[in-house]
Structures are given as structure tokens and as C-alpha cells.
C-alpha positions as CSV (number, residue, x, y, z in Angstrom):
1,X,67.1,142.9,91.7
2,X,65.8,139.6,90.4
3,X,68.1,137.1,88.6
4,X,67.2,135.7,85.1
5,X,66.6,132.2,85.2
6,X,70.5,131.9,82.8
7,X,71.9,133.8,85.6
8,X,70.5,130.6,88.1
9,X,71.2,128.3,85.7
10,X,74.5,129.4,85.4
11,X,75.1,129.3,88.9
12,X,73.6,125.7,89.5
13,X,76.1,124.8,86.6
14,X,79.1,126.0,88.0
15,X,78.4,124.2,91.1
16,X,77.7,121.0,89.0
17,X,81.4,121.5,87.4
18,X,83.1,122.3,90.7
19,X,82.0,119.3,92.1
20,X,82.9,116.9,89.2
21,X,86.4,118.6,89.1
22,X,86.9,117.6,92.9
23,X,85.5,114.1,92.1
24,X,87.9,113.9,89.6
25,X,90.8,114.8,91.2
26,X,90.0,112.8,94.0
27,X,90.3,109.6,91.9
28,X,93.1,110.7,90.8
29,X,95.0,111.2,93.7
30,X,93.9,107.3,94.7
31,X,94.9,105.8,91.1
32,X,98.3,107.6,92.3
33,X,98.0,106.4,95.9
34,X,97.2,102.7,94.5
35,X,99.8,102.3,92.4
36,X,102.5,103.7,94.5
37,X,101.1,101.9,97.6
38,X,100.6,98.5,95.7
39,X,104.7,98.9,94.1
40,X,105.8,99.7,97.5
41,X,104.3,96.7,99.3
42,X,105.5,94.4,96.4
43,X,108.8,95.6,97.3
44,X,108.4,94.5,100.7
45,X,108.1,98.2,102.2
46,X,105.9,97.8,104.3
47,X,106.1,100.9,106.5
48,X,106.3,103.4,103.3
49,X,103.2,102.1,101.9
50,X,101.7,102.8,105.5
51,X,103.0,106.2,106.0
52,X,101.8,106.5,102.0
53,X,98.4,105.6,102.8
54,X,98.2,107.6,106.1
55,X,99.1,110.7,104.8
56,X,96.2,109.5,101.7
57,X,93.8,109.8,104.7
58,X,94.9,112.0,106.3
59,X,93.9,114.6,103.2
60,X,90.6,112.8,102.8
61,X,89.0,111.2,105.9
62,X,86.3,109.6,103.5
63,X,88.7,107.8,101.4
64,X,87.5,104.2,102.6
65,X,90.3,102.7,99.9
66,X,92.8,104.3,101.9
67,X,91.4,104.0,105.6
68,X,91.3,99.8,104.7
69,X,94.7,100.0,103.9
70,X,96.0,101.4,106.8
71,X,94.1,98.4,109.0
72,X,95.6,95.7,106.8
73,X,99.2,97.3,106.7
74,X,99.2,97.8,110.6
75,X,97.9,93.9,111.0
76,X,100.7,92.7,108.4
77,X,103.2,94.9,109.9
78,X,102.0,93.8,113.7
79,X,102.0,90.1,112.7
80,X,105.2,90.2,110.7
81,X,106.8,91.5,114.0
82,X,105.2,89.1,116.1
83,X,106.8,86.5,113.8
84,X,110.2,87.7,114.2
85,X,109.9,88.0,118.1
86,X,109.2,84.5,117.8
87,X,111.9,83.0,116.1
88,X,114.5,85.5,118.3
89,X,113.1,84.0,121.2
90,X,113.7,80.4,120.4
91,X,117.2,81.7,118.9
């Protein structure tokens, strides 16, 4: 049996559709992860807005947003404890 060119149509439409809708929601779980991430760090919580962003990536490997946060969390987080190692030492 050979499909009308609506029925093809159709199809390739439905496709088109499912992949905006996934595109969509993707954006806007990182408007979510942005804002939450960016009012965490502001109020110093370092380690939420890690675990925040982790778990971000951890959904969506190809979220680049979310894997650059992690890297610059990890540094500030590494450096900030660096810092206080230092000043205990010469305590």
C-alpha cells in the first residue's frame, strides 16, 4: 500500500513538531537552571549551585551552559578552599 503524499507530509510534520517541543523544553529547563543556579551563587551557596548544575548535565550531556558551570564552580569552590587552608595554617 502506497502512502499519499498528506500522509508523508504529515509524518515529516509531526517530526518537525516533536522536535521543536523538545527544543523548547530544553530551554526551558536552562532559563530554570540559570536563574536558580545564578540566586544560589549570589547567596554564596556555592555547592547547591554545583549539585544544581550537575544534576542539569547530568539530564542533558550536551548542555554546554551547564557543563561550563560545573568547571567554574569546582575552580571557585577548589580555590575558595585553598584560601581558607591558608589562612588556618598561618593561624
Amino acid at each position: 500500500m502506497q502512502a499519499f503524499p498528506q500522509d508523508r507530509e504529515a509524518a515529516r510534520l509531526e517530526v518537525e513538531l516533536t522536535d521543536l517541543l523538545r527544543q523548547s523544553e530544553r530551554a526551558a529547563r536552562l532559563t530554570e537552571a540559570t536563574g536558580e543556579g545564578s540566586r544560589l551563587e549570589k547567596a554564596g551557596d556555592l555547592a547547591g549551585a554545583l549539585a544544581l548544575w550537575k544534576r542539569h548535565l547530568g539530564e542533558d550531556p550536551d548542555l554546554a551552559e551547564a557543563a561550563s558551570a560545573v568547571v567554574r564552580l569546582e575552580a571557585e569552590i577548589a580555590r575558595k578552599e585553598m584560601a581558607r587552608r591558608r589562612e588556618a595554617a598561618q593561624a
